[in-house]
Structures are given as C-alpha cells and as structure tokens.
N, C-alpha and C positions, 0 to 999 in steps of 0.2 A: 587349747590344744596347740601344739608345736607342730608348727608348719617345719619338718622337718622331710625334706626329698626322697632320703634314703629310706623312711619310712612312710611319707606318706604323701603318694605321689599325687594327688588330687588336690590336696591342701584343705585345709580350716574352711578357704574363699573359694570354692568351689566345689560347696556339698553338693552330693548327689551328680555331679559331672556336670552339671546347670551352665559352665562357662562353654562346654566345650560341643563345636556345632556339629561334629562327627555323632554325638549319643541323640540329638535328635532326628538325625537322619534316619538311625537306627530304631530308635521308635517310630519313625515314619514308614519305615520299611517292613517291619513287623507289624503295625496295625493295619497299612491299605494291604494285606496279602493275608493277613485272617481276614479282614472286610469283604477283598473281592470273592476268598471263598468263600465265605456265608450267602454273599450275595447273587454267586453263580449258582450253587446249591440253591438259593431258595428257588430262583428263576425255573431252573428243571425240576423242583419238588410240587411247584405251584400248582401248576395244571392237573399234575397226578394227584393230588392228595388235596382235594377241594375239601374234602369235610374239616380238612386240618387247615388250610390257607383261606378258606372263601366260608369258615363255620359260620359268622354270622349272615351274610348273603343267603346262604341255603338255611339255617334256620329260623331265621327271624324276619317275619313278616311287613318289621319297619324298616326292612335294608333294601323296599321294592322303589325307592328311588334312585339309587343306585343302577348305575350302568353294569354292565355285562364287561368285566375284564376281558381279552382277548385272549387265549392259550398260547400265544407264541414267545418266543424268551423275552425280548425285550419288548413285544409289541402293548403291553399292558402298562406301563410306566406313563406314555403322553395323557392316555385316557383318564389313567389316576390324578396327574397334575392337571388337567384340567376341571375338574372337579368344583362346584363352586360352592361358596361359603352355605348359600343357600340349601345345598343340596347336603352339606352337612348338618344343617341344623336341623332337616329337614327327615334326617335317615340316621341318625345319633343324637337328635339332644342339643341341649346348652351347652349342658358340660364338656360337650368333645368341641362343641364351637369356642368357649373359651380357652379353653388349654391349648388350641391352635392357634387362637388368636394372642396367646402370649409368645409363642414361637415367632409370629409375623412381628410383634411388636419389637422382640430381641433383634431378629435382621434389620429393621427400621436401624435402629439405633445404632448397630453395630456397622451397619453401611456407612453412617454417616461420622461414624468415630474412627472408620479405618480409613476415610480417606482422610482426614484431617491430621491422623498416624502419619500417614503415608508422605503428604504431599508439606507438612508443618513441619509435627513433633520429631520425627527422624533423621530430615535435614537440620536441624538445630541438633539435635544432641548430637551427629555426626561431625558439627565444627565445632564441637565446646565437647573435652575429651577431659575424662576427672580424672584425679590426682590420687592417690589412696597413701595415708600416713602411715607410714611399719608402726608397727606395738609397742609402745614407749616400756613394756616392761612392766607394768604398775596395775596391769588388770585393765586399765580404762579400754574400748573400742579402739580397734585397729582400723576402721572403714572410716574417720569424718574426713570429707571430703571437702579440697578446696578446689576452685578451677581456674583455668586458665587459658592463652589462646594459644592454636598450636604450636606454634615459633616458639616461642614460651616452654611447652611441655614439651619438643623432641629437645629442647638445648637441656631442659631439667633430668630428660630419659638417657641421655650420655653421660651426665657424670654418677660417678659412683660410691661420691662419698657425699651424698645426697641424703640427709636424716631427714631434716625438719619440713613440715608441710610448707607450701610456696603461700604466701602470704608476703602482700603490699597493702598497708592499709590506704594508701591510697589511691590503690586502683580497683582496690576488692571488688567495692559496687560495679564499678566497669566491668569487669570479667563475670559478674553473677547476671547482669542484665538480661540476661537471657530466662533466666530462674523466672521472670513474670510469666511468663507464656504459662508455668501450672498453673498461677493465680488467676490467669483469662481463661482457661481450657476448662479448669473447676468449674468455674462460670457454668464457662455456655455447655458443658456436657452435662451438668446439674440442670438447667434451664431446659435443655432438651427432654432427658427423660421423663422429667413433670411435665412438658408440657405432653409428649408419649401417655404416660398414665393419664392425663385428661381427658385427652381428647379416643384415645381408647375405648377408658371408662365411659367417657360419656353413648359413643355407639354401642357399645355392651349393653348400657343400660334403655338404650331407645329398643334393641331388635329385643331384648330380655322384657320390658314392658310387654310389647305389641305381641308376643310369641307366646306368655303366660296369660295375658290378659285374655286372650281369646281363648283360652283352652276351659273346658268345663268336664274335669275328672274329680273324679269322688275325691281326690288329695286334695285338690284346690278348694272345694268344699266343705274340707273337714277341721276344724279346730280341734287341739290337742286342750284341754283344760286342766290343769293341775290348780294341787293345793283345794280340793274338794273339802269344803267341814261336813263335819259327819251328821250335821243334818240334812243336807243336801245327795249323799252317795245312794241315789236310786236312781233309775233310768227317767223315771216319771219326772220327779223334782228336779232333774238337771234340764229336762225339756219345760217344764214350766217356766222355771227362770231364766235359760234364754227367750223364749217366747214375752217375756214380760218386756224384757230391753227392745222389744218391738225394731228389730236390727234384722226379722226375716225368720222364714218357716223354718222349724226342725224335722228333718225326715227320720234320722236315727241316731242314736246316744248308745254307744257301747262303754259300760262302766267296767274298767277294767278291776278283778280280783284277784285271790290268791291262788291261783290256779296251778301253785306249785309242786303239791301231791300228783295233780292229771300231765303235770309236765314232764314227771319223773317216770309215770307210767307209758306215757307215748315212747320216752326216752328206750325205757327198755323193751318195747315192746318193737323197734325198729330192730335193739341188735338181735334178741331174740330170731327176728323174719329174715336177720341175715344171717346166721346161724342155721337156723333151718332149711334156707336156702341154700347152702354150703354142704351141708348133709344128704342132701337130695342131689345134687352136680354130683357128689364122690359115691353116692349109692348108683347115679343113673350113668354115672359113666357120660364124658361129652366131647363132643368132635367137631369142626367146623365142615358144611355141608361143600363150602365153598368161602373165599376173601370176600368181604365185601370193596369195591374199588372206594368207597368213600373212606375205611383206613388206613391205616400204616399198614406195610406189608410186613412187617414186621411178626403178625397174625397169620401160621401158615396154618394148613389145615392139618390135624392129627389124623391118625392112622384109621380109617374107616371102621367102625363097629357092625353090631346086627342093626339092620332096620326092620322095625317095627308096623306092622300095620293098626294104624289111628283106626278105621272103621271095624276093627275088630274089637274096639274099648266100648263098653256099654254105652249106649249116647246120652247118658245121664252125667257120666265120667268127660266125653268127647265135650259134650257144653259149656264144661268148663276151662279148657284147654285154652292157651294162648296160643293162636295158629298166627296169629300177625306177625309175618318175619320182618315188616319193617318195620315193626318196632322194636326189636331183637336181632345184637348183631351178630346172634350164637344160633345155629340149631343145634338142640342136643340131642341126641342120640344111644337110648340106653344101649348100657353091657348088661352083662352078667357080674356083677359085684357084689358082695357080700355088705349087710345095712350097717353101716359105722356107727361105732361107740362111741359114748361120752363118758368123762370119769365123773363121775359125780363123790364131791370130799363133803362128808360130816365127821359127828359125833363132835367130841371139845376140842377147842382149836383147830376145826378143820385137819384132822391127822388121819383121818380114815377114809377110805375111798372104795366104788361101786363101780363097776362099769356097765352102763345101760344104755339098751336102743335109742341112738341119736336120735333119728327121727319122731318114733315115737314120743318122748322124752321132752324135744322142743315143740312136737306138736300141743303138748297137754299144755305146757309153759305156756304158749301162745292163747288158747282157748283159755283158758285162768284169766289173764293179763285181759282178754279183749272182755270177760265177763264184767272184770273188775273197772275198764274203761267204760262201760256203758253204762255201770253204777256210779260214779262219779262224774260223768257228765247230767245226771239229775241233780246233783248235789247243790244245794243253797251255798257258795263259799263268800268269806268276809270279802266286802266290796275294801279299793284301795280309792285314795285321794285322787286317780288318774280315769280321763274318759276321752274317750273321741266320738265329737258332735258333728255330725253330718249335717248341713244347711241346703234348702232347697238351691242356693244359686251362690258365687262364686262373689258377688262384689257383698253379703253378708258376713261371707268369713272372714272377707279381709276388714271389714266395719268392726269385726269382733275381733281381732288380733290384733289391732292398732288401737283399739279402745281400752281404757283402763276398765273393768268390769266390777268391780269390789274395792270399798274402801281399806278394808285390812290388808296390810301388808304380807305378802307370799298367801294370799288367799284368793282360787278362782283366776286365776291366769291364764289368757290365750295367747298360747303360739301357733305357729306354722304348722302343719300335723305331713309325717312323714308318709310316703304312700305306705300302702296295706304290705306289701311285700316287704317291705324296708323296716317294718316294727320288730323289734327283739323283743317277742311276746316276754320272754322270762324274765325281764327286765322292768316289765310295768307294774309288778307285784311289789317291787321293793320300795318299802319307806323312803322319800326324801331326805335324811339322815343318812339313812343306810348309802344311798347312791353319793353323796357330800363324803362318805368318810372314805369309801373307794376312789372315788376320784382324787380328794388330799393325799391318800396314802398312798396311790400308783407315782403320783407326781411327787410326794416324798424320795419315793422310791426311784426313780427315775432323777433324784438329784443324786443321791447314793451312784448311782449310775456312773452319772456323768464323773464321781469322783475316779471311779473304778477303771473308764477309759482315760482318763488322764495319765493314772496312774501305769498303766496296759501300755498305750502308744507312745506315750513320751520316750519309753527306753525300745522302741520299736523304731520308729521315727530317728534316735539319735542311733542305732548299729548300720542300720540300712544303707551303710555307706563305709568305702575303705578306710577312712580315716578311725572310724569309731569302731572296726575291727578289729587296727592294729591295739588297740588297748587291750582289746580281751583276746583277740587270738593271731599273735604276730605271723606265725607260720603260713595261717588262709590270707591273709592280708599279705604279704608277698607272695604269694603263688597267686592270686588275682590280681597285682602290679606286675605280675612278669608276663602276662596276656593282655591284654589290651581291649578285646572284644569282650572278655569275660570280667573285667577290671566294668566297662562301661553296660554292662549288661544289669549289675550290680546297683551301680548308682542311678541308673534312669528305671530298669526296668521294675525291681523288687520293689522303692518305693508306690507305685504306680500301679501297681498287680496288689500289693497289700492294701492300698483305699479303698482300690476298687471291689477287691472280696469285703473290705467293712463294710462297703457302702451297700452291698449286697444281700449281706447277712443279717447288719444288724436290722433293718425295718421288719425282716421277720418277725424278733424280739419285739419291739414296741407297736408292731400290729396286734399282736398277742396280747399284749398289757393293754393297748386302748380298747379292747373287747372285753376287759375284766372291769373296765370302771364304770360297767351300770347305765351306759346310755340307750336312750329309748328306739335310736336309731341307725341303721348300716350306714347312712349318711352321717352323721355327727361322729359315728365311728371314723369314716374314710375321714374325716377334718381332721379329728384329731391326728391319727397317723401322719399327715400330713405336720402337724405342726410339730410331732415328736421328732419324727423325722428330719424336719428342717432342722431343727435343735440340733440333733446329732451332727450332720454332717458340715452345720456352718461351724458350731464351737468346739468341738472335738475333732475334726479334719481341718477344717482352715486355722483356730487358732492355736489349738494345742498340737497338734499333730505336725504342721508346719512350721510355726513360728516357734513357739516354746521349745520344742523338742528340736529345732531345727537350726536358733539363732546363732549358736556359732559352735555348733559339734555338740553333741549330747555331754561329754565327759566333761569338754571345756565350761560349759553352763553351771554343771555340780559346780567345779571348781571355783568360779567366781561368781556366782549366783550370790553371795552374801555382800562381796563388795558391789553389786551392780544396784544391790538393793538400799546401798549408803546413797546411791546418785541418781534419780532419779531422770535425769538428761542420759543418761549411759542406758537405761532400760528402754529409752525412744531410741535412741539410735539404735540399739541391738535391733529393735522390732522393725524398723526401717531400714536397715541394711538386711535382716532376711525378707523379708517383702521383696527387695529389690534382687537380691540372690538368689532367690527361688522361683524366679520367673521365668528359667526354662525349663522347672518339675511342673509348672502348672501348664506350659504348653504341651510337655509330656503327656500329662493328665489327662488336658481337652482331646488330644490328636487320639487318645486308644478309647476313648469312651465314644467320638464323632465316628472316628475310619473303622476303628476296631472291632467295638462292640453294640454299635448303632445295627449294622447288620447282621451279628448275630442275634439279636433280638428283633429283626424281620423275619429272619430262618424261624423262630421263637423255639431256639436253643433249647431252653428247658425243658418246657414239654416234650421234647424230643428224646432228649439226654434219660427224661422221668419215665417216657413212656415204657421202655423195655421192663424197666422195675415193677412198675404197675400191673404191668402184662405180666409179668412169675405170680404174681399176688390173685391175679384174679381166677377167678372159678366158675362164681354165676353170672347168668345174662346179666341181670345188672351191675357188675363189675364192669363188664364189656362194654357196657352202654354209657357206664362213665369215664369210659377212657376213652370217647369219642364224641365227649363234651368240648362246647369252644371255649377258649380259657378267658378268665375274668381279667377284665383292662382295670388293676389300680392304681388312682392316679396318688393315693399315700406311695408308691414305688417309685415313680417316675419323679413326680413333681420337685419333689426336694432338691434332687443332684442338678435337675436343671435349672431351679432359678439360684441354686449355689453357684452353677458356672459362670450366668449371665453376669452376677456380682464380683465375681473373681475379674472376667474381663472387662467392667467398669471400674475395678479400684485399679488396674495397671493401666490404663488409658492413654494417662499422659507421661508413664511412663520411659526411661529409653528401652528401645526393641519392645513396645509396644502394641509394636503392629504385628509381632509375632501370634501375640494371645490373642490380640482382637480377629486377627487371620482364620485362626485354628477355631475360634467361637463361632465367626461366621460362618465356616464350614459345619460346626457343629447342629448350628439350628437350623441350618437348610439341610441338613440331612434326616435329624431327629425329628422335623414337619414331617417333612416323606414319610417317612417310617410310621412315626404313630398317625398320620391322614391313615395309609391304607391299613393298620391294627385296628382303630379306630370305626373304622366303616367297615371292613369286608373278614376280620378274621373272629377282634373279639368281643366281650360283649361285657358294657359294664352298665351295670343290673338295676344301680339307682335311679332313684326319681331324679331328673334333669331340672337344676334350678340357678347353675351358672353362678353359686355363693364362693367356689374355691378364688373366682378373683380378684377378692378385696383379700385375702390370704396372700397371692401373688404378688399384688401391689404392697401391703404393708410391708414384707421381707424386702422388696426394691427398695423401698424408703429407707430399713434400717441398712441396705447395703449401700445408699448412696451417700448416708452418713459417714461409714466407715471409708467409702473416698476418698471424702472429704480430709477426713482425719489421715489416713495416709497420705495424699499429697501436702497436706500442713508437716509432717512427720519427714516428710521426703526433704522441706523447702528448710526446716531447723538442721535437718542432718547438713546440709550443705550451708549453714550458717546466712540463709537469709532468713533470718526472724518476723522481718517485719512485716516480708510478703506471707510468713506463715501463721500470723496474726489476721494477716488480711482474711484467712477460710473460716474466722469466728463469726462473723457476720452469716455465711452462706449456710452453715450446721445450724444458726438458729432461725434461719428461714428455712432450712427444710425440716425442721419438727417442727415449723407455725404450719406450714404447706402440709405433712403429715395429720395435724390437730384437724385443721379444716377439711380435707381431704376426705377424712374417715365423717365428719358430724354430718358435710353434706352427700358425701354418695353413698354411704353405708345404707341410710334407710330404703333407698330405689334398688339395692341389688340384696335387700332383703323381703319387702313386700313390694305389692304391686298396686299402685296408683290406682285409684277409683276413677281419676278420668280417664286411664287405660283400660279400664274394666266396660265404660261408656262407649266407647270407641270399638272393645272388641269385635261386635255386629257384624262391623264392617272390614277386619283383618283376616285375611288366607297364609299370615306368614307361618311356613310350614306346613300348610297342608295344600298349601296349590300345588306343589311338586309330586307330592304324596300322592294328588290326586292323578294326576297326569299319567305319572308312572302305573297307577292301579288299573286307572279304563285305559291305557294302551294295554298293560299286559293281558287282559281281560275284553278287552275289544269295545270296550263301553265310551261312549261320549262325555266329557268333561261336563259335570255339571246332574249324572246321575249317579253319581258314587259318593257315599259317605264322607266327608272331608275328618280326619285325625292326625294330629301332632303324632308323636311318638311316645309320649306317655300315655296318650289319652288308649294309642290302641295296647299299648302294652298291658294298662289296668281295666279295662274294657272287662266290665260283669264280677271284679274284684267289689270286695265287701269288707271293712272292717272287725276282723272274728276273728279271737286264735285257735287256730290251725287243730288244738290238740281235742278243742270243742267241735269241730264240723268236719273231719279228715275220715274219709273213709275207710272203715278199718279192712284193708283189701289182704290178701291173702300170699305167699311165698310166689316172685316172679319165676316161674319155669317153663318152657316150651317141651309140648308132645311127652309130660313125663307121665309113665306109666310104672310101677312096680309093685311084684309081690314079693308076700313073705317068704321065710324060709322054707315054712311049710306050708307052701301054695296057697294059702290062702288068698281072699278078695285083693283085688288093685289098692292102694292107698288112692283114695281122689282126693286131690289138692286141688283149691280153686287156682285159676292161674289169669286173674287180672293184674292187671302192674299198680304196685302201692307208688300213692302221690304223694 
C-alpha cells in the first residue's frame, strides 16, 4: 500500500490509528462511561431485583455460607472483597475456586511484569529510539530496524536526503547492546510463570485432594464402565464381576439401554403439556393479581377479569388445583373466551386441514402418549456396552478407575462417572463407533471452519481501517480524513467492536456443535467448548485476524504476498513488525472488554436486554417461572477470552510501551475477579459436578502461549538484526516443552483422580463443610457440631439416584393455577390435574 498523504492519512505504519495516543484515549473515554453506567445501574438495580442479582443466594441452599450483601449502593462491594477462598470453595465448588484462582495467578504475574515494564524495559527503550528504513521499492519490508544513540538519530532526523539505514559495522554490536535485556527478560518472565503454574498447581492439587477426598456422593462412588462384552450386559453379571476383583461391595449397577423410542415419547409428550398449557392460558383468560418484587417490573399487571370463586368447584375438581402462589409467578384468572382451535393437516402431503377443539384435541394427545409411556417403560430394551456401578465407599471407586480391569484392549474400562444430573441420558445409547464418528466429523468440520473464518475475517480485518477504504471506496475514505474523530473512531473502534461481537457469537456456534458429538457428559461438554473456543479465538483472532489480515494493509499483502513467500526472512519480519504495530489495538481491546464490558456483564446485560422478548413469548405459569430462573455461569464463554488476553499481555512484555498492555491486563483481571467472585457466588448458578479439571486446560494454553513469547521476542531480536541474541531463545522453547512434557505426566493424574492416602485421611478433613456448617447452625440457631456436615455437591445430589429420567419422571399433568372451564354448551368443568411437571 502507498503511503500516500493525500490519500491516506493514517498510513501503511499506522493501521488502525495504533501510533496515535489521541484514539486511545478515546477508547478510554468510551469504555469507563459504558462501565460506570452498567455499574451505576447495577448498584441501584441490585437491591430491587434480588431474584435477578442475589438468584443464587435466595435459591440455592449451598449459597448458606455466604454473607448477607448489604442494600446500600456501594456498601456491598468491601463485604464481597472480603470473601475468603474458603468461603468459595465452600458455597460454589472447585470449579469457581479454580477459575478465580487463575485470575489471582494472572495479577501475580502481571504485577510483577509491570513493574519490571515500568522501572527497566521503558527506560531503555526510551534511550535507544529505532530508525525505520523507507521501502527500497522491490516489495521487501519497509520496518527492519537499525539503532542508534540519540545524538546519532536527531543529527540523522535533520537531514533530508537521508535513504539508507544508519549502519556502522563497527559499532552495530555497541548501539544493539541494549537488545540483551529481551534475551534476560525471556528468561526470568519464562522462569516466573512456571514457577506461577507450580506452585499454583501444586496448592490446587492439595485443597482439590483433601476437599474430594472427604466428600461421599453417589458421583464419587460411582464408576462409569464401558466397552461391556455381551456376555457381561446384565445388572447381575456386572456386579458379580466387580465383586470378584474383591476392590469392594456393589450397591447398584444401572446398565444403560436403548431407551431411544421412550426418549422420543418423553420428548413429545413435554411439547404436547406445553401446548396444552397454552390452550388453557388463551381459553382462561390471565392476569397478574399483583408484581411479584422478586421480578423485573417489567411484568405489569393486565386489566382485571371476573373472579371466580374456587369453593364453588366440586372439591374433587378443587383437589386438584395448584393453589401454591409461591410456586407460581402468575395468578390466573379466567374470562369469558371462547376454547381455541387447532388446525389439524392430513390426507397426502399434508394438503388438507380440520380445525378442532385445542383443548380437547391435546388433551386425548396427552392420554395416548402417557398410555404409550407406561407401556414402554415394561419393555425388555437391548442392553448397550455402557453402565454405572455404584460402590459401597469412595476409595473402591477410585481402586477401580486407576486399575486396569480387563486384559482386552477397549474392553471393561473404568472412568470417572459424571454426577446423575450431569448424564446426557440420550447419549449412552449410542455405539462407541457411533460416538468416534461424531466426534471426527464435528472436528472435521470445525477445521472446514476455521478455513471459512479465515477466509471471512481476513478481508474484514484488512477494510477496518482508512487506508484499506480508500481502495474500494475513495469518496468514504476522504469524508472520514476530513473529521478527525470519526477518521479515529474508524480505526480503534470498529476493529474492536467486531472481535468482540465474534468473540460473542461465535461460542454460541461451537457450544451447539460440542453438544452433537455424543458425549456422556454436561461436563466433558463444557471442556470441550472450552477448548473449541479457545481454538477460535487464539488462531482466528490473534493469528489470522490481526497478524495475517493486518501485516501491512489487506490490499498490500495480496499484492506482495507471492514475493514475501520467495523470502522467508520478509515473512518474520512482516509478523514481527505487526506484532509490534498492533500493540495499541490490543490495548484498545483489553481496555473495552476490562472498563467496558466487564461491567456490563455485572449488570448481566443479556438476560436483561432477553427478558422483554421472553416476556411477549410467554403465556403459561411456567413460561413465567422460567424467566425468573438464575442464569447458568459458562465457563466454555468466559474462560477462553481470558486466558487469550493473559497470553497477549505476556507475548508484549518486553516489549516498547509494554507497560501499556501489561497496565490495561492488570486492570483487566482485577476487575474480571470482582465481577465473576460475586456472579460466581450470589447471582448464578453453574450446575456441574465441581471437580477443578478445567485447570490443567488453563495451564496447557499458558504453556503454548508462553511458547509463542518466546518466538516473538526471537522474531523481534532478528528484526533488529541481532541474530545471535535471537538464537539464544532456542534453548528456552525447548525447556519449555521439556517443562510442558513433565508438567502434564506429573500433575495431570492428582487433578484427575484422588489419591488413596487422601481418601485415608478424609476422616479427619472439614474442608468445605466447616463453613457450611457454621453458616447452617447460625442461621438455624443450632450448635456447631449437631448439623449434618456437606460440601456442595454432596448437598446438591443428596437422594439423586443413577435412572434416566424418562424411566422414573412422573408423568404430571398441564401447570395451571385456579383453572376452571366450561363448555360451550354448559356442560361439566374440564378438571385438569394441576401439579407442576418435573
């Protein structure tokens, strides 16, 4: 691209406005003034709308170690920060105690990188000012850099007929002297973060032992067995043969089958009840008696109807009525409406159609479907290779999960077994094949993907900016050079708003996709997302999206892309001189995702923005009763962009204006703690069994990012033609894949099962339930020491049983409140049962 003024005032060397410290102001200035409003807003939303801000406290019975937020605006903030780890693990899980604890481990690191920014690398790159060579013409890089001392470069910056780079060979080494400090800085910021992940890991794994080891829930108990031979697929013969390995009593063996027909009928026998439900709301006419204050006011009350008197209903009728309004955030209130139609299409190809009594209609639907339910749960169905064994005690299961069980290979394998809630019944039906070819073919497809965002963002990536305007539309391209604020709006803002919608969007998509590959678990689900996720947004935002699309103009890359690819010294440099150029889009970046939209996601924006939608949609109580549900905490959403950023602020490190990103980073994760601590504990509610596996996921992605560092400061040290120092970072890339090798053989097994002498020891561990306990006989008035001691899984599966759902679900009746109706022609009441389906 032609740095040419007249048209393109920004230039080639300053995409996206990156040189210029007016546009980050301006992203400073736009993301702390959405921040503070989300954050004002939440402050006065908090108090008022506790079922929406404090859902988990008020629903969930393991949030009773939890302190009592204060109602006043800011008075809730000190109590939150002072919250202790303890009291996390203690009232959310492993899980929410590791994901926070990589937040503490990011500021560790990042504290000790930004003063070393600050107080070293900034003072040095401020006396050693680089030299940049004009474009010899010939396609080669226009950025390789030589350096020099300032004397030196203002007598060079006066003359004007200055072409050639400043080069003395025999001072070079002198003037690059400075260049060792990446070679030290590599070093010990490499040195740091391992030693961060060890020492970490290692307390992870001690409070993860002593916290599991003591717990005695049916999960912990239960071995998953696959690879069953079909001599073996009875309940009887899977319990003999564990009992033979004398490893500990069998309490129960569910052999899972093909229970795919009874799945299908549950399936439709759900929408059916909501359908019939929907019929009965638009026949009875419904009004709110009154707001309830636990929701959005958004829910005013419609226009009063007749009331009805209940004790004038036969008490045969009245008995079965749902009178509990607190389980019901609707009273309904019939009218006078006439009973709604359904079309119903036959005859060939559906081309003909009936209109008949909805209600009745769905009523028979329903009575058919629960007939035919009741007949298929006698049914004998084909047993599959898959079971879960339930063991009288907790250090059995693990004796049986770490023990090889069977000499045939993929035959009779125990793993880990997911809690009862966490099983994707419809998934344990399917062949081992079957799940193998889904899985290959999502992640097929998922590379097809990645081809397809490449292709997407690279020409997305190179317009987003004036210079790559003026190619395709000179007119908008000078009318945004003749303003100045909208000129810079352009290049900082639109990049930065477009990430952040992909970064949004797309894990919708691969949450969807990791749910189609057949896994037995909501947990091995969230993994996956998690590592699709990560995929996305490391190699198609950071490499494609910035570097590729971004090295020196979109249009200019076309254009010399084939000679850069004659030289392969010109493709390091390109990469290394956007690396280096793009380091005020990546501060852009941190500052609106930290200031910007850290606090919109306190507010939790969405649900908010959703709920009005929700609301036109809804009709019956249980519409209503689900839109004042507390929303699900995914850590496949979150997890990804964050250890993306932590890696982004360790590959600029030792960079110059380093300490910008390291700045904006540590703001980032002292903000993002805050934020998900009280998501985390008091709003929402994430559902899996707590086992603290996501952080060898979090450390592996550190390792390959601290690779990629490395490589960028080697990359940075050839660009400036010291070679030898950038030979010197081959040594540290291959100690840290020897460190990565070791890392994963020795702590992977401890933050996958649980040590037998952990399990010896448990006896005598309260971690997690001394708190639990405390909190329960204070609230309760009871003395320490007569109250049931439970973790948080242990009470949340407390009376849970390994059965699917579609076998033991009580087949309950249309959710209504006080419905009464006749027919047209006066006949009898319709009596609907009106317990709530589970």
């Amino acid at each position: 691209m032609k740095n040419n003024t007249s048209t393109c005032k920004s230039g080639s060397d300053n995409l996206w406005g990156t040189k210029e410290p007016k546009n980050t102001w301006i992203q400073i200035y736009l993301s702390v003034g959405l921040g503070l409003w989300a954050f004002l807003t939440f402050c006065f939303l908090r108090p008022r709308w506790k079922g929406l801000y404090a859902a988990r406290k008020k629903q969930s019975s393991q949030a009773t170690a939890l302190p009592e937020l204060p109602d006043s605006f800011f008075g809730w903030i000190l109590p939150l920060w002072r919250i202790t780890e303890e009291q996390v693990l203690a009232s959310a899980g492993l899980d929410a105690y590791v994901y926070l604890a990589f937040f503490k481990m990011a500021i560790k690191f990042l504290l000790v990188t930004l003063f070393f920014a600050l107080v070293v690398i900034k003072p040095v790159h401020d006396t050693h000012k680089p030299l940049d060579r004009p474009d010899n013409g010939n396609g080669t890089s226009p950025n390789n850099t030589m350096i020099a001392p300032p004397s030196t470069l203002e007598h060079l910056e006066a003359r004007s007929d200055w072409v050639t780079p400043f080069y003395i060979p025999g001072d070079f080494e002198y003037y690059t002297d400075y260049l060792w400090m990446y070679l030290v800085f590599a070093y010990f910021f490499t040195g740091l973060i391992m030693y961060l992940i060890v020492s970490e890991t290692r307390r992870i794994i001690e409070v993860r032992q002593e916290y599991l080891g003591g717990q005695t829930t049916i999960t912990d108990r239960t071995v998953r067995l696959s690879g069953i031979p079909l001599e073996l697929r009875s309940e009887d013969k899977i319990k003999e043969f564990i009992e033979e390995l004398e490893i500990g009593k069998v309490e129960s063996v569910i052999l899972c089958r093909n229970w795919r027909e009874l799945d299908d009928r549950i399936i439709q026998r759900s929408s059916v009840v909501r359908k019939l439900e929907e019929a009965w709301t638009v026949h009875l006419g419904k009004r709110r008696a009154e707001r309830s204050l636990e929701t959005l006011p958004l829910v005013q009350p419609h226009p009063p109807g007749p009331e009805i008197d209940v004790e004038e209903s036969p008490a045969g009728e009245a008995s079965h009525l749902l009178s509990d309004t607190e389980r019901s955030p609707d009273y309904i209130i019939p009218y006078s409406q006439r009973r709604p139609m359904a079309k119903i299409w036959y005859g060939p190809l559906k081309l003909r159609y009936r209109n008949v009594d909805a209600i009745n209609y769905y009523e028979e639907k329903l009575r058919r479907l629960d007939d035919e339910i009741r007949i298929l749960r006698k049914k004998d169905f084909e047993a599959t290779p898959l079971a879960f064994v339930t063991l009288d005690s907790v250090p059995s299961a693990q004796m049986a999960i770490q023990a090889v069980l069977d000499s045939s290979p993929l035959q009779l394998l125990a793993n880990s077994s997911p809690s009862p809630s966490d099983v994707v019944w419809s998934n344990t039906y399917l062949s081992r094949s079957k799940r193998m070819f889904r899985a290959w073919s999502i992640t097929a497809f998922i590379g097809l993907l990645t081809v397809f965002w490449t292709i997407l963002l690279v020409p997305i990536a190179g317009i987003l900016n004036t210079c790559s305007i003026h190619e395709v539309w000179p007119a908008l391209a000078d009318a945004l050079d003749a303003h100045e604020v909208l000129r810079s709006l352009v290049n900082t803002q639109l990049p930065t708003l477009a990430t952040t919608l992909l970064n949004v969007a797309v894990p919708f998509l691969y949450d969807w996709l990791s749910n189609q590959q057949g896994m037995i678990s909501q947990g091995d689900v969230e993994l996956s997302v998690i590592s699709k996720n990560f995929f996305f947004t490391f190699f198609n935002f950071f490499i494609v999206f910035t570097i590729l699309g971004t090295a020196s103009g979109f249009f200019d890359m076309l254009e010399r892309f084939g000679q850069q690819l004659e030289n392969a010294s010109s493709i390091a440099n390109a990469l290394a001189t956007a690396l280096r150029d793009l380091l005020g889009f990546y501060t852009n970046f941190i500052i609106l995702q930290g200031f910007g939209l850290f606090p919109l996601r306190l507010m939790e924006f969405g649900p908010l923005t959703l709920y009005p939608i929700n609301l036109i949609g809804a009709k019956t109580p249980r519409d209503y009763a689900e839109l004042v549900q507390p929303p699900v905490f995914s850590y496949g959403f979150f997890l990804p962009q964050t250890i993306l950023i932590f890696i982004i602020c360790m590959v600029y490190s030792v960079l110059r204006d380093s300490w910008k990103v390291l700045l904006t980073g540590l703001a980032y994760f002292m903000i993002g703690h805050f934020v998900h601590k009280y998501q985390l504990l008091y709003a929402m509610e994430h559902r899996q069994h707590s086992t603290g596996k996501g952080w060898m996921m979090m450390c592996d992605r550190v390792i390959v990012g601290t690779v990629l560092f490395q490589l960028t400061t080697a990359g940075q040290l050839g660009l400036r033609g010291a070679f030898k120092r950038a030979v010197g970072i081959a040594p540290l890339v291959l100690a840290t894949l020897w460190f990565g090798y070791v890392y994963s053989r020795t702590y992977r097994p401890l933050m996958k099962f649980i040590a037998l002498r952990s399990l010896r020891r448990a006896e005598h561990s309260d971690l997690g339930r001394a708190i639990q306990e405390d909190a329960f006989s204070a609230e309760r008035g009871f003395q320490r020491g007569h109250t049931p001691r439970q973790t948080v899984d242990e009470a949340r599966e407390r009376g849970l049983r390994f059965e699917n759902p579609a076998l033991v679900m009580p087949l309950d009746d249309v959710w209504i409140v006080n419905k009464r109706a006749r027919s047209q022609n006066g006949s009898a009441a319709h009596s609907i049962n009106g317990e709530r389906e589970t």
